[in-house]
C-alpha positions in Angstrom: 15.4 -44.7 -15.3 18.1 -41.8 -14.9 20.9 -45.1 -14.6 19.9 -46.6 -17.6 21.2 -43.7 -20.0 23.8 -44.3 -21.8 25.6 -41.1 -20.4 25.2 -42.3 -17.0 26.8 -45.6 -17.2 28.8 -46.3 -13.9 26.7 -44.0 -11.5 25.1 -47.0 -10.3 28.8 -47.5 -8.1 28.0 -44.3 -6.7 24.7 -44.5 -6.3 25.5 -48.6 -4.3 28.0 -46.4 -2.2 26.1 -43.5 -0.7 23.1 -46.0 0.1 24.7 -46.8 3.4 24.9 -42.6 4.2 21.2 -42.2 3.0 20.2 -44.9 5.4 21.6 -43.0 7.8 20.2 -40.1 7.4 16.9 -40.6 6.3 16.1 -36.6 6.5 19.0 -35.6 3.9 17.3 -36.1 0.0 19.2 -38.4 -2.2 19.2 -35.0 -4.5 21.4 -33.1 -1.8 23.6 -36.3 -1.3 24.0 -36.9 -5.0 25.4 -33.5 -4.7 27.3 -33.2 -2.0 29.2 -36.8 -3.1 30.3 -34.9 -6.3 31.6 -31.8 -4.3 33.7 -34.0 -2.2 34.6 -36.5 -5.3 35.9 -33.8 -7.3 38.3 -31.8 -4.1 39.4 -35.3 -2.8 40.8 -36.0 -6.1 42.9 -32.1 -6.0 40.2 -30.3 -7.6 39.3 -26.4 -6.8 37.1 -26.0 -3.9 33.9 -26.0 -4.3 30.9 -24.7 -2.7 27.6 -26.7 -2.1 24.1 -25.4 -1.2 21.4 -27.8 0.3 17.7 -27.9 0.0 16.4 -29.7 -3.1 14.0 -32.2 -3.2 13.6 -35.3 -4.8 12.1 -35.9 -7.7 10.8 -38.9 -10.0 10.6 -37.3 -12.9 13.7 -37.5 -15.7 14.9 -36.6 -18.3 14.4 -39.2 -20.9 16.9 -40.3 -22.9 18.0 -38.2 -26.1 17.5 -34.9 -24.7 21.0 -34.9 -22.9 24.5 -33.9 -25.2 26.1 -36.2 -27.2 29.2 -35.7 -29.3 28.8 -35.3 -33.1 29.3 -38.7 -35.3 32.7 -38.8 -37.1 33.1 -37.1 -40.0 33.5 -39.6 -43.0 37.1 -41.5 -43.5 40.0 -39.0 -44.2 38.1 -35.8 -44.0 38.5 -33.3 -40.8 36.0 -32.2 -38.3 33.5 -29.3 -39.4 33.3 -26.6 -37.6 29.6 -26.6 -36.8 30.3 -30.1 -34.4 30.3 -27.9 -31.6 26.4 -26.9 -32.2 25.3 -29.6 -30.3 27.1 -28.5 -27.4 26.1 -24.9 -27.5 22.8 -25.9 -27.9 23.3 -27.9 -24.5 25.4 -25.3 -23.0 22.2 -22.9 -23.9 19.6 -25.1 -22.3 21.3 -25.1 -19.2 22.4 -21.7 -19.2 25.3 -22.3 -19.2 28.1 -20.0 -21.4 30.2 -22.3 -23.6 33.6 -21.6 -21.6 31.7 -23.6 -19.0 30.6 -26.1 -20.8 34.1 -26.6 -21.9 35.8 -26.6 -18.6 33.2 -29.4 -17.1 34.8 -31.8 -19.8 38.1 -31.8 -17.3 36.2 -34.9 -15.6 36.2 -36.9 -18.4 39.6 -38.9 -16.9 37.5 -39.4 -13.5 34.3 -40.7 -14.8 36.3 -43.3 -17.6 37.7 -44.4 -14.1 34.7 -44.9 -12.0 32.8 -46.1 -14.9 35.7 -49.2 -15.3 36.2 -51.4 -12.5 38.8 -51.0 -10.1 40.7 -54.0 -10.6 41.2 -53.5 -14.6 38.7 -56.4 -15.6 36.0 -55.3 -18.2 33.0 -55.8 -16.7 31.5 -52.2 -16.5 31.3 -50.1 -19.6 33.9 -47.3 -20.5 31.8 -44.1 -21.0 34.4 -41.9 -22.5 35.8 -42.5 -25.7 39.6 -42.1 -24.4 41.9 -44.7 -25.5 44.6 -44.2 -23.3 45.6 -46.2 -20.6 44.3 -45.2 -17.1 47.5 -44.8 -15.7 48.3 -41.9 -18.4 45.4 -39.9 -17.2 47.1 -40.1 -13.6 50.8 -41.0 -13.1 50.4 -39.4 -9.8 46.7 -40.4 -8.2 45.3 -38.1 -5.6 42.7 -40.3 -3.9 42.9 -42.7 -1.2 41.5 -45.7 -3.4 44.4 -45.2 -6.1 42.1 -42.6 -8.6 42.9 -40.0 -11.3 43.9 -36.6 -9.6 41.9 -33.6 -11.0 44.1 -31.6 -13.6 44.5 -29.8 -17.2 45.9 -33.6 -18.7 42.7 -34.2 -20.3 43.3 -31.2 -22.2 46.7 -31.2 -23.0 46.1 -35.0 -24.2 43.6 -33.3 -26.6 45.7 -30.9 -28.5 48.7 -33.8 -28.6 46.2 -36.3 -30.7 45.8 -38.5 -28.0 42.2 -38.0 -27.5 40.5 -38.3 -31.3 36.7 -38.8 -30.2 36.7 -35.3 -28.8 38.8 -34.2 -31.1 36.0 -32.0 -32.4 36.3 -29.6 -30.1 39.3 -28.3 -31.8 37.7 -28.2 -35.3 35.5 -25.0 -33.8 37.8 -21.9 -33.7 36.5 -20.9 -30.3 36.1 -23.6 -28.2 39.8 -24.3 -30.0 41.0 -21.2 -27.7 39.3 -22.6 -24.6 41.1 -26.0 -25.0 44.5 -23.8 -25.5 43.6 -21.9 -22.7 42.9 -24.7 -20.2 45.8 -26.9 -21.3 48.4 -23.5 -20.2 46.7 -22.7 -17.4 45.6 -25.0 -15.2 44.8 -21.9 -12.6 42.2 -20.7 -14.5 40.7 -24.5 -15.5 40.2 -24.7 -11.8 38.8 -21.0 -11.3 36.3 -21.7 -14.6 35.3 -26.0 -13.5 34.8 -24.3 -10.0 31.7 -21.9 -11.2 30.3 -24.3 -14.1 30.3 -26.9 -11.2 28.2 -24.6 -9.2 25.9 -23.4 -11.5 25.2 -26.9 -13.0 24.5 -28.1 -9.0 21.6 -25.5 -8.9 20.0 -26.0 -12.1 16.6 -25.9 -12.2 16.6 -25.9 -8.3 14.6 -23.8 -5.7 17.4 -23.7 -2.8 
């Protein structure tokens, strides 16, 4: 049920790709793997190091669909963003415990997951999840991973402040999730030092380890 939310579209790839691993070792839970997979996803494509704790255990409850963050609707034709579009995502941020700088600096994967959620050889077959109309190759000129992906980086923010990203372009209608985006886009030091210990503390949550 997880795979059929909208927000997840494309994990099934993942999900198609580990099965051979999980066969293998029955004993590991598909929780840990899930896990672990995104750890080594995110430094393969030049992303901070990150560290990774194992012992959770599966689960077959979800979450149902609705309760997970979703960006604010456009405001109407010709009038800017309000500052209160950000509210949802505090209110998610606070859910998981999770201050808003974090919640922030986890939005760096959005060039990653528009890639695995599209299929590899540019047909249209899968859906786009991210609301990015650039061209992949914009995200990436220089691709980190072995299969030809998007290399972990700051461009998702810079693209944001230069109008090239208007769906999330609410994010810079809030004065203070205005200075994160600022910040990340100068700095791609401390985007890697702040994605680094959201990553973390989004891996544990709601976990006995």
């Amino acid at each position: 049920k997880e795979l059929s939310h909208a927000a997840n579209a494309g994990l099934e790839r993942a999900v198609h790709l580990l099965a051979p691993l999980k066969a293998k070792f029955p004993a590991l839970s598909c929780a840990d793997l899930f896990q672990l997979a995104g750890v080594v996803a995110v430094e393969g494509a030049g992303g901070p190091p990150l560290g990774f704790v194992p012992g959770r255990r599966d689960s077959w409850a979800y979450a149902p669909e609705g309760s997970l963050f979703s960006p604010p609707p456009p405001p109407p034709s010709g009038r800017p963003w309000p500052a209160s579009s950000t509210a949802g995502l505090r209110a998610w941020a606070a859910r998981c415990g999770l201050s808003l700088r974090s919640a922030v600096a986890l939005a760096a994967l959005h060039p990653l997951a528009r890639w695995w959620s599209s299929p590899l050889d540019g047909s249209s077959g899968r859906p786009d999840i991210s609301p990015l109309p650039l061209p992949l190759t914009e995200w990436a000129s220089h691709p980190a991973g072995k299969e030809g992906g998007p290399s972990f980086s700051n461009a998702y923010f810079r693209a944001l402040l230069a109008g090239r990203v208007p769906g999330d372009a609410w994010l810079l209608a809030d004065p203070e999730t205005r200075l994160l985006v600022d910040e990340y886009a100068s700095s791609e030091a401390t985007l890697m030092c702040d994605y680094a210990a959201a990553h973390e503390a989004l891996s544990r949550l709601g976990c006995r380890l």
